[in-house]
C-alpha positions in Angstrom: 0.0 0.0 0.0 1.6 3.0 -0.9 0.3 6.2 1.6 0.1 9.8 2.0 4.5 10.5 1.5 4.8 8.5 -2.0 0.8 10.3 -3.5 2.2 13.5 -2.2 5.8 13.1 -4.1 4.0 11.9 -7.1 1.1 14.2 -7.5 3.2 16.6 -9.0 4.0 13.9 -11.8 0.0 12.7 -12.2 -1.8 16.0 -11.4 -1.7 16.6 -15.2 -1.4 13.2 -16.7 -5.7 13.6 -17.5 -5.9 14.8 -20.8 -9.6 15.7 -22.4 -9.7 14.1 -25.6 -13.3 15.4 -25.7 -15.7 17.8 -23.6 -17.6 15.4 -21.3 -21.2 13.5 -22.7 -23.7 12.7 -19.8 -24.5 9.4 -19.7 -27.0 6.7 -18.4 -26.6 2.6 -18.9 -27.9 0.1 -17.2 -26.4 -3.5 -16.4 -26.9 -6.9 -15.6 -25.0 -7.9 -12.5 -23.8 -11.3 -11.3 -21.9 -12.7 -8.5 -20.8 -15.9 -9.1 -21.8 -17.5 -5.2 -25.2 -16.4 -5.8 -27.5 -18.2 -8.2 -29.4 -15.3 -9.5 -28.4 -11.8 -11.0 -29.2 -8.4 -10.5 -29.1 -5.1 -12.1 -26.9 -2.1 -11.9 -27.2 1.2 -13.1 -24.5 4.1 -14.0 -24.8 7.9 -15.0 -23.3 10.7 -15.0 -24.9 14.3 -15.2 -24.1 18.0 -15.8 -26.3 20.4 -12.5 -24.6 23.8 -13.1 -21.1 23.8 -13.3 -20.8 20.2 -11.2 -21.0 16.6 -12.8 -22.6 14.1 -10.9 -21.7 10.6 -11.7 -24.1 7.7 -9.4 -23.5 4.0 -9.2 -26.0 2.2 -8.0 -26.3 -2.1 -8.2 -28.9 -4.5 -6.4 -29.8 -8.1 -6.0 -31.8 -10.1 -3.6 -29.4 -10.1 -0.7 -27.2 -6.9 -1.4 -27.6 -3.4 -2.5 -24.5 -0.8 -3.2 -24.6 2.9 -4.3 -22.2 5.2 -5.3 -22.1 8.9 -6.2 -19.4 11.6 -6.9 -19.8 15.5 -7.4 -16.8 16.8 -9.2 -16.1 19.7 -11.4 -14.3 19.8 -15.1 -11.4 22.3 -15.4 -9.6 22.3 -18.0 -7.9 19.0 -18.6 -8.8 18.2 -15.3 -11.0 16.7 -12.5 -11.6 18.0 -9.4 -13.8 16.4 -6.8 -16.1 17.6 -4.5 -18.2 15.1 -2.4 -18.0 11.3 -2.8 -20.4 8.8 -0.8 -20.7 5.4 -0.8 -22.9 2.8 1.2 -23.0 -1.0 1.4 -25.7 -3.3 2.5 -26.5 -6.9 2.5 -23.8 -9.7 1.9 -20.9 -9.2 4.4 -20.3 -6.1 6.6 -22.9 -3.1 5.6 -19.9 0.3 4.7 -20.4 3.9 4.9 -17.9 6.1 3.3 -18.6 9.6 3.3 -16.0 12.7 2.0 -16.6 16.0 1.3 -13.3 18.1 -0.5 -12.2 21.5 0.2 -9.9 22.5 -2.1 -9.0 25.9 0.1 -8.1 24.0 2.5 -6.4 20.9 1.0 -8.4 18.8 2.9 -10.8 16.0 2.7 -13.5 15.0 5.8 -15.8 12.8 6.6 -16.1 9.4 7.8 -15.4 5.9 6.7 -17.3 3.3 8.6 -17.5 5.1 11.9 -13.6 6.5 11.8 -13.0 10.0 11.3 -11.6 11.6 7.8 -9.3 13.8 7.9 -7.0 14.0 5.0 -4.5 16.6 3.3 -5.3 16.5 0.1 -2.1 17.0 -2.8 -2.9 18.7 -5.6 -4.5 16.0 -8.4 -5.9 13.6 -6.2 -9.5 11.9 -6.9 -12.0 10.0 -5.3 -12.9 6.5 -6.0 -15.7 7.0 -8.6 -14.6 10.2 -10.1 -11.1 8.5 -11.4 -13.2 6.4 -13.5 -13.8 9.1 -15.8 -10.6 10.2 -15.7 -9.3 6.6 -16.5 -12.3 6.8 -19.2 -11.1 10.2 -20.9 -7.6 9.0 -20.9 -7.8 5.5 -22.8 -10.3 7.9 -25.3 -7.2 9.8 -25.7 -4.7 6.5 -26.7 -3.2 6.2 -23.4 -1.6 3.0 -22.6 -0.6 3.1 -18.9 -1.8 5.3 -16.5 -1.8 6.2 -12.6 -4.1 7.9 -10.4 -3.9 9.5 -6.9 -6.9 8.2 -5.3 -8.8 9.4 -1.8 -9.6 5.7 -0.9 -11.3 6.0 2.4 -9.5 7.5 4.8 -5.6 6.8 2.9 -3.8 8.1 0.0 -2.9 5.7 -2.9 -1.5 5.1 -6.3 -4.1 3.3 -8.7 -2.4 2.0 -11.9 -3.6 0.8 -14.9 -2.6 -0.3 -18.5 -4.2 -1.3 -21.5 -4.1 -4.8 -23.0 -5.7 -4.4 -26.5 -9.3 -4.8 -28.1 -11.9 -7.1 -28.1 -15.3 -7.9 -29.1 -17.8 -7.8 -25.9 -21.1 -9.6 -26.6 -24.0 -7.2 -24.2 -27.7 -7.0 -24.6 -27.7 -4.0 -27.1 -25.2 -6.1 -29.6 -21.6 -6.7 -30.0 -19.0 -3.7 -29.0 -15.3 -3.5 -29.8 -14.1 -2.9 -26.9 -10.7 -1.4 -25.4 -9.5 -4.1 -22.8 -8.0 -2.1 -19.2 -6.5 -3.9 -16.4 -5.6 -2.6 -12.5 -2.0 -3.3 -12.1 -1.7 -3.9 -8.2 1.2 -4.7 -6.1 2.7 -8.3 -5.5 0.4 -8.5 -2.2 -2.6 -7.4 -4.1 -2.1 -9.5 -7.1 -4.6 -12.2 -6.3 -6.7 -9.5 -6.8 -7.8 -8.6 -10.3 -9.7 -5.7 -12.0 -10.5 -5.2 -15.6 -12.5 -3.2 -17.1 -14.1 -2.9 -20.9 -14.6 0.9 -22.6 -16.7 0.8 -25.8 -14.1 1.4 -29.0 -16.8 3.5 -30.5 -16.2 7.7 -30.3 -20.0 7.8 -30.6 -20.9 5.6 -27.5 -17.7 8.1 -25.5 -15.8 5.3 -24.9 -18.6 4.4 -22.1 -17.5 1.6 -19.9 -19.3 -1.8 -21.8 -17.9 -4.7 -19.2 -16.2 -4.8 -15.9 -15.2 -8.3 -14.2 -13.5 -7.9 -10.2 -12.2 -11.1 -9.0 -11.4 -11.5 -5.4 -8.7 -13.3 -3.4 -11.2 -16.0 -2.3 -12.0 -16.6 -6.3 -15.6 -14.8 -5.4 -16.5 -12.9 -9.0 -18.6 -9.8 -9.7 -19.6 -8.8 -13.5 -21.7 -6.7 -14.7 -22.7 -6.1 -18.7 -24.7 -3.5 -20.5 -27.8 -4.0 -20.8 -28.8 -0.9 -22.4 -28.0 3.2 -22.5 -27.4 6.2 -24.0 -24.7 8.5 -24.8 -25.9 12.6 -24.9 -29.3 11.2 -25.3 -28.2 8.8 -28.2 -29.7 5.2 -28.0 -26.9 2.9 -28.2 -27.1 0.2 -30.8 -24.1 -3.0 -31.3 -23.4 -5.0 -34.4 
């Protein structure tokens, strides 16, 4: 786990690593969601949405046993993200989790509370929360990128999320079949069992919206979820 000394030393480097191919498209798809101990599947839901001069980007995924939601407020400057409020909750299979930060950029600090224990963070300049990265990591393999890393406000710590591209493929979803670009979390040798990868649609006119995403545990427990259906700026999306 790298922590507050090495995010700080490197936010210098990442801070501007987030380049804009395009302006920002709001969003909305919807998924199907599995877990592979259960024997039934859910749904999940993703979107992202312009009030004012904020984006707000929501997660939100249920099944019988478990619910999850997600949501970020963060504004786009320049070729940039900057996050305002992240919250997340957890209920039903396991331990239920609360995770709440608000940002103040004045400051350089982040508060709020993670499962009871207080936040209280300095914040480097660059750093994200744990949805808003996402669209960072979105907008940069849009832009060609092939590796990149991300200072991330993950509960109450400071770390380094990496990632690199593997190449394309052809995802099979509801809506058709989507060329997809292929992105996997590169995590340290004590994280390895661990394994995140993630599918963003090839197409310019679906904005490179996330198609696919399969998280694999230590335990071998599995989590996927596929598109079902969406839209990009209000465009129905449509496969081959």
């Amino acid at each position: 786990m790298r922590h507050v000394l090495l995010a700080t030393t490197l936010s210098l480097v990442f801070a501007s690593t987030t380049a804009i191919a395009e302006p920002l498209k709001p969003f909305f798809a919807s998924y199907t969601a599995d877990f592979t101990q259960l024997p039934f599947s859910g749904t999940a839901e993703r979107s992202l949405t312009k009030e004012g001069n904020n984006w707000k980007l929501n997660f939100n995924a249920a099944m019988m046993l478990a619910s999850l939601t997600e949501k970020s407020t963060f504004e786009q400057k320049s070729s940039t993200f900057v996050p305002l409020s992240y919250r997340y909750e957890r209920s039903g299979l396991g331990s239920s989790k609360v995770v709440k930060q608000n940002f103040d950029w004045q400051a350089k600090r982040a508060t709020g509370i993670d499962r009871k224990k207080e936040i209280n963070v300095t914040l480097p300049s660059g750093t994200l929360d744990k949805s808003t990265y996402q669209i960072a990591l979105q907008e940069d393999v849009a832009a060609g990128k092939t590796s990149m890393s991300y200072n991330v406000l993950d509960g109450d710590d400071l770390e380094v999320y990496d990632f690199r591209v593997l190449g394309s493929e052809t995802v099979t979803t509801k809506v058709g079949k989507v060329e997809a670009i292929k992105v996997e979390r590169v995590r340290e040798p004590d994280q390895s069992q661990r394994k995140t990868s993630m599918w963003f649609a090839k197409d310019k006119g679906w904005d490179y919206i996330l198609v696919q995403l399969v998280q694999v545990e230590k335990d071998g427990k599995e989590y996927q979820i596929v598109l079902q259906e969406g839209t990009v700026d209000g465009k129905k999306l449509k496969g081959q």
